[in-house]
ZAVEX-294249 format. One record per residue (C-alpha): chain; z, x, y; residue number from 1. Coordinates in Angstrom, 1 decimal. Each point is the difference from the previous one (the first is absolute). Layout:
<sites>
<A,<Z,X,Y>,NUM>;
...
</sites>
This chain:
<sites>
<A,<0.0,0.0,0.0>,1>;
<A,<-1.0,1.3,3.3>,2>;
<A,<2.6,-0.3,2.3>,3>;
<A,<-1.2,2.0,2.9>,4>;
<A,<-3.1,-2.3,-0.2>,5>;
<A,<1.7,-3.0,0.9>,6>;
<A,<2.1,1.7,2.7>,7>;
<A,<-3.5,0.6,1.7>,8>;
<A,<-1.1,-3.7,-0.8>,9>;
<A,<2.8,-1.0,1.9>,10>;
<A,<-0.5,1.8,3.0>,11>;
<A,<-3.7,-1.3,0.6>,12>;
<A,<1.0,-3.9,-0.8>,13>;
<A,<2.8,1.1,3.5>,14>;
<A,<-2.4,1.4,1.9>,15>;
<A,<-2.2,-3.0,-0.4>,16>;
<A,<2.5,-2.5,0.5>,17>;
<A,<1.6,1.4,2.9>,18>;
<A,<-3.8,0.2,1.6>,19>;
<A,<-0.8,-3.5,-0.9>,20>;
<A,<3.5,-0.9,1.2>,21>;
<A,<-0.3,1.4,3.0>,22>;
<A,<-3.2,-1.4,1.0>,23>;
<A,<0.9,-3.4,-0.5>,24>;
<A,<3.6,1.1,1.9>,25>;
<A,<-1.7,0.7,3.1>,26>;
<A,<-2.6,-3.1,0.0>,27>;
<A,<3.0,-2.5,-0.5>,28>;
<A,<2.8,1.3,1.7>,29>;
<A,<2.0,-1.0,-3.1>,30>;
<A,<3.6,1.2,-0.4>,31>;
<A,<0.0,-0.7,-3.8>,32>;
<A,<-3.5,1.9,-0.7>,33>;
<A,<0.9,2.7,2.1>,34>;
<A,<3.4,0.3,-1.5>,35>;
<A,<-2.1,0.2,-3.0>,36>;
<A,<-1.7,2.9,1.1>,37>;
<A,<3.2,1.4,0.6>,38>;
<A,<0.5,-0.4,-3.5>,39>;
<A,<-3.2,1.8,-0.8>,40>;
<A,<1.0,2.7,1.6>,41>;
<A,<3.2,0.8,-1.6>,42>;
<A,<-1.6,-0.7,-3.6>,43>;
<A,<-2.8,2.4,1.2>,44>;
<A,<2.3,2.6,0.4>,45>;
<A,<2.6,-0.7,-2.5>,46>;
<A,<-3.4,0.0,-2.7>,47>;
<A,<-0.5,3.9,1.6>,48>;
<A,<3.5,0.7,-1.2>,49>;
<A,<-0.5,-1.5,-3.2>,50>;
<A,<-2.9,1.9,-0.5>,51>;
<A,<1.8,3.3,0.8>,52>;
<A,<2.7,-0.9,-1.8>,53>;
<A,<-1.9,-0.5,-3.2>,54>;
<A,<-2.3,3.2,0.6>,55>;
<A,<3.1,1.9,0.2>,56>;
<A,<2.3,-1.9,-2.2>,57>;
<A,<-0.3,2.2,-3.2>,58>;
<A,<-0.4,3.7,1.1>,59>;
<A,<2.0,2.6,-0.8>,60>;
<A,<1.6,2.9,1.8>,61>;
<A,<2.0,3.1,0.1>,62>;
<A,<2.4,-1.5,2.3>,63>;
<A,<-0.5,-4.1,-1.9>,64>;
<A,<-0.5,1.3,-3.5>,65>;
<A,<0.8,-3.7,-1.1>,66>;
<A,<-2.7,-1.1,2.3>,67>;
<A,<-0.5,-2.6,2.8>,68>;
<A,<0.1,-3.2,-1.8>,69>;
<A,<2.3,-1.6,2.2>,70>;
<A,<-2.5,0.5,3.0>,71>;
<A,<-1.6,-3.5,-1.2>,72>;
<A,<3.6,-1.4,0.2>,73>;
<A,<0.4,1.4,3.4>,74>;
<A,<-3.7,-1.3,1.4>,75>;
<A,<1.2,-3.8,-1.6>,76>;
<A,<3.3,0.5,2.5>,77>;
<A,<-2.4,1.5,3.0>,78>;
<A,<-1.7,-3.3,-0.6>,79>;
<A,<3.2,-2.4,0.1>,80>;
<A,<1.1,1.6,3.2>,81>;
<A,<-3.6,-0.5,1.6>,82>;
<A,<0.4,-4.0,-1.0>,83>;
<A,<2.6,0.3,1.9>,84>;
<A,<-1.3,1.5,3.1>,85>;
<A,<-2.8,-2.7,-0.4>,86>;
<A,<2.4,-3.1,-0.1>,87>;
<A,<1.7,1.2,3.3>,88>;
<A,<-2.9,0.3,1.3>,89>;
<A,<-0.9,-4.1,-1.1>,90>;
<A,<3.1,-0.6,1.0>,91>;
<A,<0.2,1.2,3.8>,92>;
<A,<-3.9,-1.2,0.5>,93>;
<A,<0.9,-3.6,-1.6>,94>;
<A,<3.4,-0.3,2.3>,95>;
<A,<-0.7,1.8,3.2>,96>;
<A,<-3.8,0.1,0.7>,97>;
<A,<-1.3,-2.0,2.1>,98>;
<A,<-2.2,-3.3,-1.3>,99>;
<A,<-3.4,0.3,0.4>,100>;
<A,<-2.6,-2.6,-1.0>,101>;
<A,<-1.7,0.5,-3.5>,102>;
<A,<-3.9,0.1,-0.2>,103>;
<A,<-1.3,-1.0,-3.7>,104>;
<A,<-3.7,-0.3,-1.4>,105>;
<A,<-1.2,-0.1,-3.5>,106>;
<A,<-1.3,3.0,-0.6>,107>;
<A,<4.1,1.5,0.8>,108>;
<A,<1.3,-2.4,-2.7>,109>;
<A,<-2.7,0.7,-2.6>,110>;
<A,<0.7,3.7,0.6>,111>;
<A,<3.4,-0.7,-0.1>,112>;
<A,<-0.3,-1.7,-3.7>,113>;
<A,<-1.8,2.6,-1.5>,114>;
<A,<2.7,3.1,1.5>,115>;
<A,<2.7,-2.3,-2.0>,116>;
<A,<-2.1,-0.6,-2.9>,117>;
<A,<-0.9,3.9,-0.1>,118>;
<A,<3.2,1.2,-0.1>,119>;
<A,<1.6,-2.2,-2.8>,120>;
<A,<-3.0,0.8,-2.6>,121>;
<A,<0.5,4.0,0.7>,122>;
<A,<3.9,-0.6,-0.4>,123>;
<A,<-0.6,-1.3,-3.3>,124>;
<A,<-1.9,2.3,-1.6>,125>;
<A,<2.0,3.2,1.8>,126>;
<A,<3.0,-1.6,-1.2>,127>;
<A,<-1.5,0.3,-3.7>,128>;
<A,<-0.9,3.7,0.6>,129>;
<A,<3.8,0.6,1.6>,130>;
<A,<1.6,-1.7,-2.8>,131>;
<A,<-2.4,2.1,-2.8>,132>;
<A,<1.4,3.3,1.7>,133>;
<A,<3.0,-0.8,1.0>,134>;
<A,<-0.6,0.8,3.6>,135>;
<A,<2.6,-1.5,2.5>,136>;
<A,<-2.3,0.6,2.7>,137>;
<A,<-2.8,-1.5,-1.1>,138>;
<A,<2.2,-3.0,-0.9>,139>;
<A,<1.4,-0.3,3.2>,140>;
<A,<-3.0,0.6,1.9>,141>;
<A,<-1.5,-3.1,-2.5>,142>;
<A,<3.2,-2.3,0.8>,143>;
<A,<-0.9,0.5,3.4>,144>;
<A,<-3.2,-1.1,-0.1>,145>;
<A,<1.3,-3.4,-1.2>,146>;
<A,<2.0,-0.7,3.2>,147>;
<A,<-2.9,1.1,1.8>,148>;
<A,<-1.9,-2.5,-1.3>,149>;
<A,<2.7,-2.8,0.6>,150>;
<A,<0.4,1.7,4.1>,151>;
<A,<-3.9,-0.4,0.3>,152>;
<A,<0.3,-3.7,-1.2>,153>;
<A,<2.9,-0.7,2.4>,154>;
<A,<-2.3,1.7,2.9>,155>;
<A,<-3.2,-2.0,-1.7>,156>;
<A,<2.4,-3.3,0.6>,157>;
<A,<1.2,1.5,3.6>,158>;
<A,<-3.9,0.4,1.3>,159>;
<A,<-0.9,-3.4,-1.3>,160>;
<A,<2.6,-2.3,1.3>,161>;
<A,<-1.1,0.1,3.5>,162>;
<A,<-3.4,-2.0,-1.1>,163>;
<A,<2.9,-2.8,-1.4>,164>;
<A,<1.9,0.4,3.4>,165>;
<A,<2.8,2.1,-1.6>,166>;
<A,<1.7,3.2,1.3>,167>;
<A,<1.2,1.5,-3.0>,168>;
<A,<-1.4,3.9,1.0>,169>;
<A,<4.4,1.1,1.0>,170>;
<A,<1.6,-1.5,-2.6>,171>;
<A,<-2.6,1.3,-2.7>,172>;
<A,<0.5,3.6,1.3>,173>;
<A,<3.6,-0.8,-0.8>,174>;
<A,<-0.8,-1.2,-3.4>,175>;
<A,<-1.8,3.1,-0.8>,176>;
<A,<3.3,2.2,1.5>,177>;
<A,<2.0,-1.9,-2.9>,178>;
<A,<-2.6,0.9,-2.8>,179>;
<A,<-0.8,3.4,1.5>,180>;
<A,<3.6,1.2,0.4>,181>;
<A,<1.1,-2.0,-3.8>,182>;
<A,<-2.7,2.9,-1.7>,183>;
<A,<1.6,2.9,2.3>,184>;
<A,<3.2,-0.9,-1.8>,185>;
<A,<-1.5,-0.1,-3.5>,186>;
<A,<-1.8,3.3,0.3>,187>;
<A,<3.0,1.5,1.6>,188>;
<A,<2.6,-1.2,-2.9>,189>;
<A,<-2.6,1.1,-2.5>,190>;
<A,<-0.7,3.4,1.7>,191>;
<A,<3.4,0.5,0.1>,192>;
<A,<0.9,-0.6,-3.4>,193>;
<A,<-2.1,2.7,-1.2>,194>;
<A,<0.5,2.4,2.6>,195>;
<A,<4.2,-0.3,-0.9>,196>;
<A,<-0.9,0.5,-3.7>,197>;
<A,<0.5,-3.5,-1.4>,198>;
<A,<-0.3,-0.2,-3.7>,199>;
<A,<-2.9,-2.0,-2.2>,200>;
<A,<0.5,-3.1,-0.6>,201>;
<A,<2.1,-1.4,-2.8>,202>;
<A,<-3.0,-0.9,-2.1>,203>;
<A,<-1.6,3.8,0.3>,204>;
<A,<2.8,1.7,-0.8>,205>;
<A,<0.6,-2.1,-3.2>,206>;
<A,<-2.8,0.9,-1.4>,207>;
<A,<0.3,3.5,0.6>,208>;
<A,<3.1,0.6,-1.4>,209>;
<A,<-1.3,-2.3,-3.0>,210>;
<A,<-3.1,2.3,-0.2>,211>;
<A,<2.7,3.2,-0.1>,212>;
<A,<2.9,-1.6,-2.2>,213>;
<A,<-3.1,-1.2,-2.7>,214>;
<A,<-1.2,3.5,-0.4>,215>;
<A,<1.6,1.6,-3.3>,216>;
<A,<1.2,3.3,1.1>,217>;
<A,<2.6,-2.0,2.4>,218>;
<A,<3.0,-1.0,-0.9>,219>;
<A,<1.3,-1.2,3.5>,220>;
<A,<-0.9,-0.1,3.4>,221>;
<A,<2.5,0.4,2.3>,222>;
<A,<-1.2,-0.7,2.5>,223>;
<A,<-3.1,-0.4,2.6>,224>;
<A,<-1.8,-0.2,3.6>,225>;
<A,<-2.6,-0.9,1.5>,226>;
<A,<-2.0,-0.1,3.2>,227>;
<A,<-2.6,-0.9,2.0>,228>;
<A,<-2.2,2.5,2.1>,229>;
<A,<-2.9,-1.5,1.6>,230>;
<A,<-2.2,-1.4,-2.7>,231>;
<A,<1.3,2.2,-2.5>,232>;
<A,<3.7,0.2,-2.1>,233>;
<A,<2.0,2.2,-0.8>,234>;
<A,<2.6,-0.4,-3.2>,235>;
<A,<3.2,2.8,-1.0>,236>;
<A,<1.8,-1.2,-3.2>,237>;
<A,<2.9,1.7,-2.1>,238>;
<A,<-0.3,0.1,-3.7>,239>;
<A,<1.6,0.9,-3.1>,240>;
<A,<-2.3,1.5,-2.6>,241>;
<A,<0.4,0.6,-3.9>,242>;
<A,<-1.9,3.1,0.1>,243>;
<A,<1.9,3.2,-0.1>,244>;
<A,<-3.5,2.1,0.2>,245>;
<A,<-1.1,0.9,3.9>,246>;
<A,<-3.2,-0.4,-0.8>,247>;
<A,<0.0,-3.6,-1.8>,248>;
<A,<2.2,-0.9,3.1>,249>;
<A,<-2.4,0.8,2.0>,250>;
<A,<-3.4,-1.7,-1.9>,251>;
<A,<2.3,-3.2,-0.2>,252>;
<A,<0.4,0.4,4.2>,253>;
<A,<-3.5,0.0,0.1>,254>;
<A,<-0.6,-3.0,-2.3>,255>;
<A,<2.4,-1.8,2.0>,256>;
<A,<-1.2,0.6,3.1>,257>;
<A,<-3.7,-0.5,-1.0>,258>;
<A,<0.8,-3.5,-1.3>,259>;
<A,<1.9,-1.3,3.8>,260>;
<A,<-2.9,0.9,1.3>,261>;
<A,<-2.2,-1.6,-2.4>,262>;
<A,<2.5,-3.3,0.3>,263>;
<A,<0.6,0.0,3.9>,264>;
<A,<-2.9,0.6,2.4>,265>;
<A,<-0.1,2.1,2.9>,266>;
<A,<3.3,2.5,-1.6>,267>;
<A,<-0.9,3.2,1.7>,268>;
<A,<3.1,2.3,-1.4>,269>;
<A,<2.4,-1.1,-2.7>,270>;
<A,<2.6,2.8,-0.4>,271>;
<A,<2.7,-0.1,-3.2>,272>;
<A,<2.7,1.7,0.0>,273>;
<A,<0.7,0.2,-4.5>,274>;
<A,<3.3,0.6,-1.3>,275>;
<A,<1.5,0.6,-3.2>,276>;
<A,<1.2,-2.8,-1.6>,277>;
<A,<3.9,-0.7,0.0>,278>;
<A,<0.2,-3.5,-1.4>,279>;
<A,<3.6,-0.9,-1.3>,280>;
<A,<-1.6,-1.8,-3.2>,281>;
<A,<-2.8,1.1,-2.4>,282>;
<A,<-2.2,-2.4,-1.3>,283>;
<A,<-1.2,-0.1,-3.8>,284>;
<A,<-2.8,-1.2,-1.8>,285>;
<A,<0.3,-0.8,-3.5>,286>;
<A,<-2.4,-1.5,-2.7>,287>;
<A,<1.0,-2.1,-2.2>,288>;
<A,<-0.5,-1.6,-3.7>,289>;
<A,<2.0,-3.3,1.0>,290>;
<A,<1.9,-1.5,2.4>,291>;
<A,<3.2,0.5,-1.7>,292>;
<A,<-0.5,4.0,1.2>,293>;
<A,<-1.0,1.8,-3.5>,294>;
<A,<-2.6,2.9,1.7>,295>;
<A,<-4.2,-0.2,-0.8>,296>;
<A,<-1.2,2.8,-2.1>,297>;
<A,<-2.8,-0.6,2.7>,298>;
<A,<-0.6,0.3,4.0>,299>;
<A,<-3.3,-2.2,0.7>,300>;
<A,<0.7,-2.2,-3.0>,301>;
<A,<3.5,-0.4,0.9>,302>;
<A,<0.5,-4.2,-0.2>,303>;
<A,<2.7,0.6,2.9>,304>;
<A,<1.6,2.7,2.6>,305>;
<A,<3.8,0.2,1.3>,306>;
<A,<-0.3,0.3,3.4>,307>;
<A,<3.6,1.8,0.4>,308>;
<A,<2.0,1.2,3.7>,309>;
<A,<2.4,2.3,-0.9>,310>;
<A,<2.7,1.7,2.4>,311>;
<A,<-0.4,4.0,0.4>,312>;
<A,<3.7,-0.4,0.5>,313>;
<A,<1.5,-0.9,-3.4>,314>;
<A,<-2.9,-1.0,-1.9>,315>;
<A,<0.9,-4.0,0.7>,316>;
<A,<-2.6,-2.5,-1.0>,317>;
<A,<-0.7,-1.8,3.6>,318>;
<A,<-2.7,-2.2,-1.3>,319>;
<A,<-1.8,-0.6,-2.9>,320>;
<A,<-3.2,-2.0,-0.7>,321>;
<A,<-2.6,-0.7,-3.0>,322>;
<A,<-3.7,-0.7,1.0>,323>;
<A,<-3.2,-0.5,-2.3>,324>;
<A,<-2.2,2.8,0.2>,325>;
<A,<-2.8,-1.8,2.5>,326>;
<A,<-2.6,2.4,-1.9>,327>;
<A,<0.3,-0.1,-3.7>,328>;
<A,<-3.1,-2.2,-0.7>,329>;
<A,<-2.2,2.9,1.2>,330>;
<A,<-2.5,1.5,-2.0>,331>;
<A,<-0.5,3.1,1.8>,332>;
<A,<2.5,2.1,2.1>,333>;
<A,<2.4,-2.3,-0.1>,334>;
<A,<2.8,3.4,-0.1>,335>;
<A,<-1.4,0.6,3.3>,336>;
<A,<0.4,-3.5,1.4>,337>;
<A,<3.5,0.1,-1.0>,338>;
<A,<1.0,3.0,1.6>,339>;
<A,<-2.1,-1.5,3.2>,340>;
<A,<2.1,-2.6,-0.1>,341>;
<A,<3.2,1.8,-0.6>,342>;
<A,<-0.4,2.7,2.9>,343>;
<A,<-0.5,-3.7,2.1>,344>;
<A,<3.4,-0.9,-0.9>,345>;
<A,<1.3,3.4,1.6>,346>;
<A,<1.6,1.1,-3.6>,347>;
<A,<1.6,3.6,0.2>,348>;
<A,<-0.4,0.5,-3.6>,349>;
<A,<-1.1,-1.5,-3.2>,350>;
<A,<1.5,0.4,-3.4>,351>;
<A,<-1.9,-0.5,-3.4>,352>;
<A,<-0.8,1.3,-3.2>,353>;
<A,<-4.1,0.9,0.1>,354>;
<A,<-0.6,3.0,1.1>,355>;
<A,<-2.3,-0.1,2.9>,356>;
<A,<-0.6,3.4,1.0>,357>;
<A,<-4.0,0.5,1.0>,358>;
<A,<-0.5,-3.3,-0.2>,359>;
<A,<-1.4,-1.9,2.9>,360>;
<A,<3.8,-2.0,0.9>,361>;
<A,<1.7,3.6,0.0>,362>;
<A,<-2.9,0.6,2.7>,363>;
<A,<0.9,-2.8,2.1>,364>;
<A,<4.0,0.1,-0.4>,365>;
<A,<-0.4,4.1,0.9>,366>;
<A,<-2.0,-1.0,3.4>,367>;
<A,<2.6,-2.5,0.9>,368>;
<A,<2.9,2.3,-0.5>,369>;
<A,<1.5,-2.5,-3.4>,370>;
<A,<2.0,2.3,-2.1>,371>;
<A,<-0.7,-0.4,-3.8>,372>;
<A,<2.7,-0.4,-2.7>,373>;
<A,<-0.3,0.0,-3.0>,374>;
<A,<2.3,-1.3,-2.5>,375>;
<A,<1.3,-0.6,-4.0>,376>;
<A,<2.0,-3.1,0.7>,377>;
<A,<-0.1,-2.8,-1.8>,378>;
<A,<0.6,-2.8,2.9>,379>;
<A,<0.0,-0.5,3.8>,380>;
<A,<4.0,1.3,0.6>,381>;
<A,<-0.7,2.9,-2.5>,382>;
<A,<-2.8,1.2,2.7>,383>;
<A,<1.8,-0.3,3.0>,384>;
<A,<3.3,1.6,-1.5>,385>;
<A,<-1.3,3.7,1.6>,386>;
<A,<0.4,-2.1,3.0>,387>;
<A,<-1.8,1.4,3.4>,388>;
</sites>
């Protein structure tokens, strides 16, 4: 998505706005129209700093090595305060400039129509290329298109209603203060947010942390941030990790953060900080002949697992559960499927009778950091009785 593009599409639909605007300004003697064109103006110049905030927004520096994203953030809030400076200006024309008679003829009002028709259709399609990249400017300069299109019906209404005998060109400048100054405020609050370091929302950062906490080689994030930037995000989570080995640590980092990326547009950096594992209970895997607990000779045939928490402390049962074994009807790696499936219940370590050294589950269960046990007993409490 070109974003720069738009920023320059945005800047030519000003300049001709403000030039029709001002024509028909000068011809009428309209207070509404020409606060309109006062409006032109500041969108003209606020679509300048858009532009150069998006051209500069993701450069990199000696002295900004994390770059200038926030320089799109900045050009939304140099665009609230100029909505601003435009509504006082309404303002002190509407209240304290003298009345002066309004001159109307159709070619104004059809000009009029099609500079609040023009600007509603580009707003919808620049706020679907804002939204696609996550650009805050783009958005806002899209939003603000919108109430430019409602201003420029209010001053279509204004130039019209002397033909009916109606002077509505004051309190129409008014009405466009109100609208004017309510999308300063919006831009402002939004601006600010991001500027401040406001987290994600609620919904984004749930499925982050789901897409970290379902990976196998963690067993517990502790916790997690996140940011906005301009259009992109930034994410800095704590996790503990099975692995011993530095450099299986360090591929399951990069799986990690590869899949937020892949799950969550517009993540620029997501930066994990792994620790070792210091969980108070181990969990245990089991397979099983029965449900009454007598072990399976077996591991992908196995009709049933113990699913077991134990306490590091003293060895203390802290829960204890009997599933079916979801893959047993396979006809083909049905060992791997189970030890999938196992690593997605976040077991520390599995204890069973088959001997699955170079086999494909001892594969999966060495990636994910499950310890391997291997056991003579007879029944479920004879194989925990080593304890962890």
């Amino acid at each position: 998505m070109n974003v720069e593009r738009w920023g320059w599409y945005s800047v030519g639909l000003n300049v001709l706005l403000a030039a029709l605007h001002a024509t028909i300004a000068a011809a009428s003697g309209s207070l509404a129209v020409a606060a309109e064109l006062v409006h032109n103006v500041v969108d003209f110049a606020a679509a300048v700093a858009v532009l150069a905030g998006i051209k500069l927004a993701s450069r990199k520096s000696k002295d900004f090595p994390y770059g200038l994203y926030k320089l799109e953030n900045l050009a939304a809030l140099g665009l609230a305060v100029l909505i601003f400076l435009s509504a006082y200006e309404i303002a002190r024309d509407a209240l304290l400039a003298p009345a002066a008679a309004v001159h109307a003829e159709g070619w104004m009002l059809a000009v009029l129509a099609a500079t609040g028709a023009l600007p509603l259709v580009f707003s919808h399609f620049e706020l679907r290329a804002g939204r696609a990249a996550n650009s805050p400017a783009l958005i806002a300069d899209a939003k603000e298109y919108r109430v430019h299109a409602f201003t420029t019906g209010l001053a279509f209404a204004a130039l019209a209603a002397p033909w009916l005998g109606i002077a509505l060109d004051r309190m129409a400048a008014l009405v466009i203060v109100v609208a004017v100054a309510w999308m300063g405020w919006s831009l402002l609050r939004d601006a600010m947010r991001v500027l401040l370091d406001a987290s994600l929302d609620a919904q984004t950062l749930l499925e982050i942390r789901n897409v970290i906490g379902a990976d196998p080689a963690v067993s517990e994030l502790k916790w997690i941030t996140a940011r906005n930037a301009g259009r992109f995000r930034f994410v800095e989570a704590g996790v503990a990790l099975r692995l011993g080995e530095l450099e299986k640590a360090q591929a399951a980092t990069r799986r990690i953060e590869a899949a937020v990326r892949a799950a969550v547009p517009h993540v620029e950096r997501v930066l994990l900080h792994p620790e070792a594992a210091a969980s108070p209970h181990l969990r245990c895997a089991v397979p099983l002949a029965d449900g009454a607990g007598a072990l399976s000779a077996h591991f992908g045939e196995a009709p049933y697992f113990a699913l077991v928490t134990l306490r590091r402390a003293d060895g203390g049962i802290e829960e204890q559960r009997v599933v079916a074994n979801p893959h047993r009807a396979l006809e083909q790696s049905k060992g791997i499927r189970v030890a999938e499936w196992l690593v997605a219940q976040k077991v520390d370590v599995v204890v069973l009778h088959q001997d699955l050294r170079g086999k494909g589950p001892e594969y999966v269960f060495r990636e994910a950091g499950v310890e391997l046990r291997y056991t003579d007993a007879n029944d479920l409490a004879g194989a925990l009785a080593a304890g962890p």
